[in-house]
N, C-alpha and C positions, 0 to 999 in steps of 0.2 A: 874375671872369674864370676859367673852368674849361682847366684844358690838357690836351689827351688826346696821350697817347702810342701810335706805331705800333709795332709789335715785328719784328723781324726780324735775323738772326746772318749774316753777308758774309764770304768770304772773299776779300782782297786784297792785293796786296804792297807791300812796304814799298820806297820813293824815297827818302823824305829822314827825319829825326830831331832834334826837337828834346830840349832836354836833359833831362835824368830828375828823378824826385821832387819836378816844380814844384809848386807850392804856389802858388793865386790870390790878383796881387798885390794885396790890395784891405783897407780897414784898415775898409770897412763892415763892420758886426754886427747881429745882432737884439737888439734891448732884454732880449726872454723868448725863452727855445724850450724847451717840451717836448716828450721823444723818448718812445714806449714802443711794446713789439712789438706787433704786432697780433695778436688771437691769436682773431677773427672767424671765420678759416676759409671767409671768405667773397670770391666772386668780382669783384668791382667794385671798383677802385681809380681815384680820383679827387684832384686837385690842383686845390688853389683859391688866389686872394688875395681878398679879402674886404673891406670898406670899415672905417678904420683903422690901413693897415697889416698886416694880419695876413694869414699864410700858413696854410695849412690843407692836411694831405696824410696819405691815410686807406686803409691796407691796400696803399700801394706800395712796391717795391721799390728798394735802392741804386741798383738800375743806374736805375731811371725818375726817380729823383733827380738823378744825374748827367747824365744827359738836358735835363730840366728845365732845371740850373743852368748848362748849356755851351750850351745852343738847340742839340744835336745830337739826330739820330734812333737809333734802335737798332742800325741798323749801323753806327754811326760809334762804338760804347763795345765795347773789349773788354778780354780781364785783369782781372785782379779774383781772389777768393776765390771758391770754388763757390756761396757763396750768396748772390752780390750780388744776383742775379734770381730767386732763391726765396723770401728770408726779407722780410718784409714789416713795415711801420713804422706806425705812425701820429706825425703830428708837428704840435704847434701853437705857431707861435711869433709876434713882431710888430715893430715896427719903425717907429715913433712918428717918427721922425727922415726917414726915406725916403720915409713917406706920411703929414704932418700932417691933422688931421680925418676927415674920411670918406672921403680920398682913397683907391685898393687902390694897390697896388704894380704898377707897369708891370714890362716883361719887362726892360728894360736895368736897371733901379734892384734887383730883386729877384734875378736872377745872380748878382753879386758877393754879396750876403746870403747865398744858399743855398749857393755856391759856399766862403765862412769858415763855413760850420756844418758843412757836410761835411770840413772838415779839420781842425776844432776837434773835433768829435763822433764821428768813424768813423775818422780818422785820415787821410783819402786821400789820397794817394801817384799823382799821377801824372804822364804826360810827353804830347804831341802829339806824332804823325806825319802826313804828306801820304800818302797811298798810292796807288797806282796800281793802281784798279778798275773794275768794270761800273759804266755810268750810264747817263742815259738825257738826249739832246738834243734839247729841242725847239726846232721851225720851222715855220717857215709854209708851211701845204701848200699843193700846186698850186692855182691858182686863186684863193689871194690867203686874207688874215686876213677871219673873219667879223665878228669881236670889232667891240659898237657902243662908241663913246666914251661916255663918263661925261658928264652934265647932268646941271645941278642943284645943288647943296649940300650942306653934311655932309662927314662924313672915309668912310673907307672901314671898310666895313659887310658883315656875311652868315658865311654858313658851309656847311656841309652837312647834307641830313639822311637819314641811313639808317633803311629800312623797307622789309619784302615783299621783300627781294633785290634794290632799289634805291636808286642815291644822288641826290639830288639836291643841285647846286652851286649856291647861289644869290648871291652878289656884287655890289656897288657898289663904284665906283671903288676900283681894284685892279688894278696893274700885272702884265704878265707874268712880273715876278719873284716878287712874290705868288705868282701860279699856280704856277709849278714848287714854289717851296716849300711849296704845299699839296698837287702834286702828288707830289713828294717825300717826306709822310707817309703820301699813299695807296698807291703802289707798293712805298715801303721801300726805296728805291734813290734816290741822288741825282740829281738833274734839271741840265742846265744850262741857261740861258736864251740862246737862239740867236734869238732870231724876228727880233731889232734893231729891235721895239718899245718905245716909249717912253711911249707916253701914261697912260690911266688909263682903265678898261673897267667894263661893267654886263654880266653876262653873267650866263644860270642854263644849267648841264651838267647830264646826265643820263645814268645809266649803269646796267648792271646787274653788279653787286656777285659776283653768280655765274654764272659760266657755260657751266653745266652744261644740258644738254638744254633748252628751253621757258626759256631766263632772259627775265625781263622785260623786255628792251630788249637795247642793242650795248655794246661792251668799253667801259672807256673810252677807250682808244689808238681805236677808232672814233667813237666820241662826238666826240673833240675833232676829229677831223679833218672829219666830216657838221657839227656844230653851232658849231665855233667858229674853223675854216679852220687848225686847227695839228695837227703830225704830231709823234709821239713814235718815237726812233730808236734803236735800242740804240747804245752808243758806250762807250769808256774814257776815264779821266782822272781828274784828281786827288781825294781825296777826306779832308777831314780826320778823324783819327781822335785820341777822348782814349782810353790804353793806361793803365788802371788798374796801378798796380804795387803798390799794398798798401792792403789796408785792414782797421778793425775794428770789431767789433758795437759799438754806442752802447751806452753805463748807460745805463740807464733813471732816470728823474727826473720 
């Protein structure tokens, strides 16, 4: 399973506070983990689990770790030291207990793991706030949802795939919470799900990525509205944020 990360820095204000210096309460661990700096100089950073158990994360940064370990997007991490998103890691560790055999580590089992390496290893230091920001709500546009119902068999399947200055979203059963949350790594802004759809959808969107003079197709706020009968709104409301409050370079081992 590959995780990509979107990037984007939010300014919003602070509601509520929860308390400082938490530490995740979780007594999971990795069996092994080796940390060292990366020191590639190169552009691609990639996060994987792997069959076995084992975790694999190459040329990324603390913050896309912390990312990672919370299932938060890039605007939802802020605080930290100057080079939580500059200095870059490589890290291989495993976890025999959380995925026997040739199992990989699903995203709820591997969290709490990555989440005790990151406080055992970097030292992190943080607390949660709700804040009160720009997001974006979607609904179903005039004229009703286009979205076909899901037939057939299987779990829920697909992804995107970018080229030539276009994406294409291709999907099997996948709710509209689904979407916002995949639509919420595309824009970098939290979505919230309004349409008061329930079911389970087969849908492929299509959009163009740039759109600058000649792009190859419509926005996607048009896409979804022409191809899939739902409209993206600007809006405010709550929005979780983990506030690093201290952390430090890992030994190397």
């Amino acid at each position: 399973m590959r995780i990509f990360l979107p990037t984007l820095a939010a300014a919003i204000a602070v509601t509520t506070i929860a308390p400082r210096n938490a530490r995740p309460q979780s007594a999971a661990e990795f069996d092994v983990a080796s940390i060292h700096l990366n020191r590639s100089a190169g552009d691609g950073a990639t996060i994987n689990t792997l069959p076995g158990g084992r975790f694999r994360a190459a040329n990324v940064s603390l913050k896309a770790l912390v990312q990672t370990a919370f299932g938060v997007r890039d605007f939802q991490v802020t605080g930290g030291p100057r080079w939580l998103d500059t200095t870059a890691w490589d890290i291989e560790a495993r976890s025999v207990e959380a995925a026997p055999g040739d199992q990989e580590l699903s995203a709820g089992k591997l969290r709490p793991l990555l989440q005790a390496l990151l406080a055992s290893r970097f030292q992190l230091r943080f607390h949660r706030e709700t804040r009160e920001g720009p997001m974006y709500s979607l609904t179903v546009a005039k004229g009703g949802s286009k979205l076909m119902p899901h037939t057939g068999t299987g779990g829920p399947s697909g992804g995107t795939l970018r080229s030539g200055g276009k994406a294409t979203m291709k999907v099997s059963k996948v709710t509209t919470a689904n979407l916002t949350e995949a639509l919420s790594g595309t824009l970098d802004r939290a979505v919230a799900d309004n349409t008061g759809l329930h079911g389970e959808y087969d849908f492929t969107l299509e959009w163009a990525t740039d759109q600058s003079a000649g792009a190859p197709g419509p926005s996607i706020f048009t896409a979804l509205q022409e191809q899939l009968g739902l409209k993206l709104e600007s809006a405010r409301g709550p929005v979780e944020t983990i506030v690093i409050d201290s952390a430090e370079r890992a030994s190397e081992n």
